[in-house]
N, C-alpha and C positions, 0 to 999 in steps of 0.2 A: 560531571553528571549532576544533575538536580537534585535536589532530596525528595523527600515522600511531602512534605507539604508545601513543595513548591511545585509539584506535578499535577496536587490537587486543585492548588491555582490558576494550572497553567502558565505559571512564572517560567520562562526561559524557554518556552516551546515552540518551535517557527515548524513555522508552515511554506514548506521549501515553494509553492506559489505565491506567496504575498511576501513582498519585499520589506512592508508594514511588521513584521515581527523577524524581521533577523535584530542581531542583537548589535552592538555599537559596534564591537571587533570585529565580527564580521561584513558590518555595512562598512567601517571603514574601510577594510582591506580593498574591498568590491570599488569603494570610489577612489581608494590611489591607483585602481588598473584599469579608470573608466575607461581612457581611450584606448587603451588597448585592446579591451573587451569589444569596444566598437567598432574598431578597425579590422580586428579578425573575425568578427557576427558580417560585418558588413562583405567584406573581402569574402568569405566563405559562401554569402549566398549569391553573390555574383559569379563567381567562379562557376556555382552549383546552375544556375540562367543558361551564362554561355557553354557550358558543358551539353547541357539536356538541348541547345540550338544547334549543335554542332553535330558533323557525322559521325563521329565519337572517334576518331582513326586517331587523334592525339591522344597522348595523356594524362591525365587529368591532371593539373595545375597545382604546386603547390602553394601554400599559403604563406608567406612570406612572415606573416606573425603567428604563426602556430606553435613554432619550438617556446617563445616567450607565455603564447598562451596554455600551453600543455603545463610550463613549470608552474603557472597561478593556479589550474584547475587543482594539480597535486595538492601546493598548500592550501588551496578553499578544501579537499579533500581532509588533509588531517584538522583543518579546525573542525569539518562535521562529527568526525568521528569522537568528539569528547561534546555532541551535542542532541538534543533531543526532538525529534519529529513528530509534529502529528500523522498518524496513520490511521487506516478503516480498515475494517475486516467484515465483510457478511455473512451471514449464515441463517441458521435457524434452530432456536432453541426455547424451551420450557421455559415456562415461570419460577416453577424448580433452579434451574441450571443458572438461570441469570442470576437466585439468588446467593448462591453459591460464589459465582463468576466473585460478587461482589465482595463475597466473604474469607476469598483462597486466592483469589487472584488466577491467573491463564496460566496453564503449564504448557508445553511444547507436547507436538505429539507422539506418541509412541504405541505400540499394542496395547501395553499394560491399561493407559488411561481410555482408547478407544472400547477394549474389555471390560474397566467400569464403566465406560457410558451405558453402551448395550444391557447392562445388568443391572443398573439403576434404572431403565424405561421395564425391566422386568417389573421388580420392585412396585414403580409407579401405578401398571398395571397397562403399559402402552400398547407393550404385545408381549407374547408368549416366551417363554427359555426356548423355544425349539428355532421362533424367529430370531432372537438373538444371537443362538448358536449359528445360524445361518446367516448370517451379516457379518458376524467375526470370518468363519470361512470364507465368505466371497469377498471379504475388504479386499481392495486390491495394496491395501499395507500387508499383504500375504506374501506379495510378489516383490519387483523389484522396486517397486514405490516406495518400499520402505527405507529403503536407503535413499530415497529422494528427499523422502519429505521426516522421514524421523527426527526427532528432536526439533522439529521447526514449527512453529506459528507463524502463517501468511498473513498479509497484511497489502492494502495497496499505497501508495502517497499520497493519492490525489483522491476526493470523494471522488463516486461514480454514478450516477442517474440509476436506481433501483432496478429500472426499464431494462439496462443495460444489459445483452445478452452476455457478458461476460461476469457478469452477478447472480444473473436470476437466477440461475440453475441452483445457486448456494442459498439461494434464498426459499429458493422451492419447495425444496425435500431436508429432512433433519438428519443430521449425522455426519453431514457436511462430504466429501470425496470418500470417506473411510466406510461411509454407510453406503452411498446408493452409486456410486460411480460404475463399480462394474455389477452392480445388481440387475441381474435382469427378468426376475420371477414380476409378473408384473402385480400382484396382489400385493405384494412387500414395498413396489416401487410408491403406489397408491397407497398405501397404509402409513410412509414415511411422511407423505406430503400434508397428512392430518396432524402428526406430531407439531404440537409447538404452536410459536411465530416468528418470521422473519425480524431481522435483525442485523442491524450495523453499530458495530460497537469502534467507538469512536475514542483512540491509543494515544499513550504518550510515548512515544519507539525510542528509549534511547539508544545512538545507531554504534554505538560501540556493544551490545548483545547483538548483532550482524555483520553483516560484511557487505554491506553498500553505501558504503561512507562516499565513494565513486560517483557511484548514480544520485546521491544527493548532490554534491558539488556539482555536476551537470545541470543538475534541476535550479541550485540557485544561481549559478551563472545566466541563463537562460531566462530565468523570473530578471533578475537584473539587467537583463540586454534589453528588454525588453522597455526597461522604463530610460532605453538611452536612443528607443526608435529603431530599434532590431526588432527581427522578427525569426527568432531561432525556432526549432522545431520544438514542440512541449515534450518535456522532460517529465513524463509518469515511468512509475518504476512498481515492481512488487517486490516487497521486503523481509524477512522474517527475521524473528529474532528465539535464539537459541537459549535464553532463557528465561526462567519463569516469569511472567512480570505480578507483580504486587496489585495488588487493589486500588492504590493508589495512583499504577498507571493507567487505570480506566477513564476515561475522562468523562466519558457519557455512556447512554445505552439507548438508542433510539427503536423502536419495536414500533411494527404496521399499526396505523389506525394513530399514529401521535406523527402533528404537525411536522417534524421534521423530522422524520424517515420519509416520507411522500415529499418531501422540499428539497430532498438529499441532492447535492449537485446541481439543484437548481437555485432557487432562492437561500440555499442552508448548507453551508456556512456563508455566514455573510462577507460578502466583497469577494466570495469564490468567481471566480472565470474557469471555464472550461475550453480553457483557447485553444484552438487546431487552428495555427493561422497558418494562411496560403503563402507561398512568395509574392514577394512585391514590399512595397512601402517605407523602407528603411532608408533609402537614398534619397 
């Protein structure tokens, strides 16, 4: 794991899309199994061509270098887990909040802290104890969400275009799934969407506080096939991590109205691709 002032530098941080920031252990492992990498990328989407051409009454074909590649994914697998990812998270929060964020760092979530949020926009003077007391009851961390999502901070791999409907909705309204998910008074719904500003707070995940060391190893075999003229499927994932992280894991905080929140996934980060490639071209 990195330390705290090698997080703030970004020292040791890979970005499981740019193959530019894996670290030497890891790019070497990647170039002692290039051909293999290539051979099973390659072989895999072939197989996947004549499958989808055919009347499907076969079986679908096995892959002759799969057992070899499944044991490289494992160990690409445990080296991620003693390593550290950039990650985004969206949302929407106060000038207050972020400055805090800054100050305590992210805790995971739970009743307790979604309880002081609601009571700190009392405080503020956001809305009323009666709205508050109304938003704790209809969280749907009432229900059985909470055993989904307690103790967890989401997060996604890969930036996302803000546009993105699988963003906006976090970006929209404040309080994030805990406030407005199952809220349906719509005075409250509208009242939410005033709180604050949108926000992507841009993480330093180390992936040993979760448990997709997996989907990382995926994601950087993938970036790496890639630069050997594959064309594997893009490897996004969402992640969380189950404990606190420090101030130090913030890397940034980008807020509406500043260049790169509005760049996000497009021009920002630089040398980001947002590849969804087709089949075809590897051969």
């Amino acid at each position: 794991m990195i330390s705290a002032k090698g997080v703030e530098e970004g020292v040791g941080v890979i970005d499981v899309w740019n193959i530019d920031t894996f670290d030497n252990e890891l790019r070497g492992d990647l170039d002692a199994h290039a051909n293999l990498i290539r051979n099973y990328m390659i072989t895999s989407r072939r197989q996947s061509r004549e499958h989808e051409a055919s009347d499907h009454r076969m079986p679908y074909p096995e892959n002759p270098h799969a057992g070899e590649f499944l044991a490289l994914n494992e160990h690409i697998t445990q080296l991620m887990e003693a390593r550290t990812i950039r990650a985004w998270h969206y949302t929407r929060m106060t000038d207050a909040e972020i400055d805090t964020l800054r100050l305590k760092g992210i805790y995971p979530s739970s009743l307790e802290n979604i309880r002081s949020r609601f009571d700190a926009q009392v405080v503020a003077g956001a809305f009323s104890q009666e709205v508050a007391d109304r938003l704790f009851a209809d969280s749907p961390y009432q229900s059985d969400h909470l055993n989904a999502r307690s103790g967890m901070f989401w997060m996604t791999s890969r930036p996302v275009d803000i546009e993105d409907g699988g963003v906006a909705v976090f970006l929209e309204s404040w309080g994030g799934e805990a406030a407005h998910f199952s809220q349906e008074d719509e005075a409250i719904q509208d009242l939410l969407k005033q709180i604050g500003r949108p926000r992507v707070l841009e993480i330093a995940m180390p992936l040993s506080y979760s448990r997709r060391s997996s989907f990382a190893a995926e994601a950087v075999l993938a970036t790496y096939g890639r630069t050997l003229g594959c064309q594997p499927d893009k490897q996004a994932f969402d992640l969380y991590s189950q404990q606190p992280l420090s101030p130090a894991h913030i890397l940034a905080v980008h807020s509406e109205g500043e260049p790169n929140f509005s760049a996000m996934a497009r021009c920002y980060p630089v040398g980001f691709a947002d590849l969804n490639l087709s089949p075809g071209g590897e051969e």
